[in-house]
N, C-alpha and C positions, 0 to 999 in steps of 0.2 A: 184815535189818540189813546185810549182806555186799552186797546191793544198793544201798541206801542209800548205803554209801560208798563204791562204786566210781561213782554217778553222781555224787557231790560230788567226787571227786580229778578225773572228767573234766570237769565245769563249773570246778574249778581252771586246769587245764592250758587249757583254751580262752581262758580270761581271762587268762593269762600271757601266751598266746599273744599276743592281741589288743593287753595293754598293750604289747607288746613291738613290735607292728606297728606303732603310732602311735605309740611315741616314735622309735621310725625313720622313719617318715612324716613326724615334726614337727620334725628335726633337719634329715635330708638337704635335702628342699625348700628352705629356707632359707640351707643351703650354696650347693645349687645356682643357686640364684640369686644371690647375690653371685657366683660364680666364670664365670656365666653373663652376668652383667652387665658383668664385667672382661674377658670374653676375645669380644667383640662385634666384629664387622666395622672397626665405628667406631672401637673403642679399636687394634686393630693396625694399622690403615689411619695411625692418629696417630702411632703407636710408627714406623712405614716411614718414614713423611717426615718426623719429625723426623731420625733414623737416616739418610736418604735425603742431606739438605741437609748434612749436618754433615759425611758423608763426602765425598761430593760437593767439597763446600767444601775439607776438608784434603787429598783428592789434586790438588785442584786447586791450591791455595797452599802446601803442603807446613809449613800452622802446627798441624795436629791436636796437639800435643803427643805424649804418649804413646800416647795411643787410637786416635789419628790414623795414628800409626806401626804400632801395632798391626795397625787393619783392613787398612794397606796390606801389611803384610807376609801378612797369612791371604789375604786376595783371590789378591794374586800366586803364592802358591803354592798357592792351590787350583785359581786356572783363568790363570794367568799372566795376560799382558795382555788378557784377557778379562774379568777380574776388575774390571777397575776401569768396566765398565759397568753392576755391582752396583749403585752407587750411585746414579745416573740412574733405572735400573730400578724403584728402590725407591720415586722421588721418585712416578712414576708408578701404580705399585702404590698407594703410599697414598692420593694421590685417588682416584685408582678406587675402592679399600674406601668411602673417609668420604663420597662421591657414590653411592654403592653399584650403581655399574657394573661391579663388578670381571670378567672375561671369564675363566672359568680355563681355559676350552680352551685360549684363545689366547695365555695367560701359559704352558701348558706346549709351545704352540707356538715360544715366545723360548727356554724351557727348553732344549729341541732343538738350537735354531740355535744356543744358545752352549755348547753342548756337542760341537757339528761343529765351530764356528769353533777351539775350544780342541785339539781331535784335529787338526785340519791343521795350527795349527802346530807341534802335536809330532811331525809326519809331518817336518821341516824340521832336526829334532836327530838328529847322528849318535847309533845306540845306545848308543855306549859313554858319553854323557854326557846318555841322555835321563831320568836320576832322579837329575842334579847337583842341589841345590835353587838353585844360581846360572847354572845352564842353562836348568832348568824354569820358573824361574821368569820368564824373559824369554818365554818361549814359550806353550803352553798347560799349563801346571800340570800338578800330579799329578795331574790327573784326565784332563787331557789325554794325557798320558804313558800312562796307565796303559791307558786304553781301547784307543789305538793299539798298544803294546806289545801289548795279551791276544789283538786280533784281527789282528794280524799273525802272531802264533806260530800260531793257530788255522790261521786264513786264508791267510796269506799277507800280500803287498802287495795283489793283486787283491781279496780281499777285503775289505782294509782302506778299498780305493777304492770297493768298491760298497757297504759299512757308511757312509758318508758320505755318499756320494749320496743315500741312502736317506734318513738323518739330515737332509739339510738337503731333501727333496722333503718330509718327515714335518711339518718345522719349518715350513715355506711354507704346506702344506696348511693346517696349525693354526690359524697364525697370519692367513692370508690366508682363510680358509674356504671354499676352492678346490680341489676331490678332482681326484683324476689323471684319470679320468672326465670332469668334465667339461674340463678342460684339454684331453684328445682328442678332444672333439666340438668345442669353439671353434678346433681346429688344423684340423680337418677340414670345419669350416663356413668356416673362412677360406679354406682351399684351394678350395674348390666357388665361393665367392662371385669368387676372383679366375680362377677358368676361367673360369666364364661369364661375365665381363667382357671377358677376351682374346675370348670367342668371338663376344661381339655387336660389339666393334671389329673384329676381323676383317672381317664380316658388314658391317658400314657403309662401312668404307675401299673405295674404288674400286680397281679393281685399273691399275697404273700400267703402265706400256708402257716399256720402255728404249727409250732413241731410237739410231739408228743412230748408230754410232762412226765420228767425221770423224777424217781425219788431219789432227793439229794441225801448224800451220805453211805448209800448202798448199792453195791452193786450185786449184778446178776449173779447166783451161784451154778455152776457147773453140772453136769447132771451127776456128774463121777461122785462129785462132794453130795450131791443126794444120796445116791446109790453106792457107801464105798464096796459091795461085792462087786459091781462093772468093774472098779478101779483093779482090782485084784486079777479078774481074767482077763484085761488086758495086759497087765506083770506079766501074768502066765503064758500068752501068748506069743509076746517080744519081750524073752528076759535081755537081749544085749540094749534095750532101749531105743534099737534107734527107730527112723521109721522106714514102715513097708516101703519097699515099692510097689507103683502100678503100671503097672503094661497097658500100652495103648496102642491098641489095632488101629 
């Protein structure tokens, strides 16, 4: 008996189990897909370039109304005049998604550059007003601010400058799909291809002769004009002037 119903409470417990897996199975899946379906390539790709056009539009006309004014004021103090390339950005972004080209290496390659571009111009604000929000916000934002500030304390200036560099060789690379690698072999196949051009020009051109250097302004005098008695015994010689002939054997 004691057997009995300890196999029945576990043929219970299995079936709870079970029902319990599939009405979890029969819920979620259903979720998921509606939430699956709204947050698709295509749908934020629309969400961008609607977003994209409109800001686009109001910093360009300065008509956004309030929203308008809104985004301009978050942009510029998030990445100062960096900021308002957000909008552009986005126009682009969103075709990309609804074409579904979207490249994210090279969208974190733009990430980069406008994150170098926004730190140099906060390299350009004295400290004492580089976290004004009407300082920053003309320049590279607080995030600009804030990068350049962490690694200037860290680093220094030197290192602030080769943080940048880096930053924007990083951005290039990304964006351009151009590793430093090969950048140094195309420096150095250029270098080789323009030797050896110098070296077959070389190799072809004649080799030139300077010519002897006349003094300008004088010429050679005659021997006669040295010696006027020669001149006289040639007179003497052919007074009709003309000249000899020579006989040739």
């Amino acid at each position: 008996m004691a057997k009995g119903r300890r196999a029945a409470t576990k043929s219970q417990k299995k079936g709870g189990r079970r029902g319990t897996r599939n009405r979890r199975s029969g819920i979620f899946p259903g979720l998921r897909d509606r939430f699956g379906g709204a947050a698709s390539p295509e749908v934020g790709g629309a969400v961008l370039l609607v977003a994209g056009l409109f800001f686009s539009a109001a910093f360009a006309s300065g008509r956004g109304a309030f929203l308008g004014e809104a985004g301009r004021l978050a942009v510029t103090h998030l990445l100062g005049l960096v900021g308002f390339a957000l909008a552009p950005l986005a126009v682009v972004a969103g075709v990309l998604l609804l074409v579904g080209r979207f490249p994210g290496r090279r969208a974190f390659g733009v990430g980069l550059l406008l994150l170098a571009v926004a730190t140099t111009l906060a390299a350009d604000l004295p400290p004492q007003t580089r976290f004004v929000p009407e300082a920053y916000a003309g320049a590279g934002g607080i995030v600009g601010s804030g990068i350049y500030a962490g690694i200037s304390v860290i680093a220094g200036v030197i290192g602030a400058l080769l943080t940048l560099a880096v930053l924007y060789l990083l951005g290039l690379s990304l964006l351009t799909g151009v590793t430093s690698g090969a950048i140094a072999d195309a420096a150095s196949a250029l270098g080789r291809a323009v030797r050896d051009r110098w070296n077959r020009r070389e190799r072809r051109s004649p080799r030139r002769r300077t010519p002897a250097r006349r003094e300008s302004g004088r010429e050679t005098p005659e021997v006669r004009d040295l010696h006027p008695e020669l001149a006289e015994i040639g007179e003497a010689e052919n007074p009709s002037g003309e000249e000899p002939l020579e006989v040739v054997l």
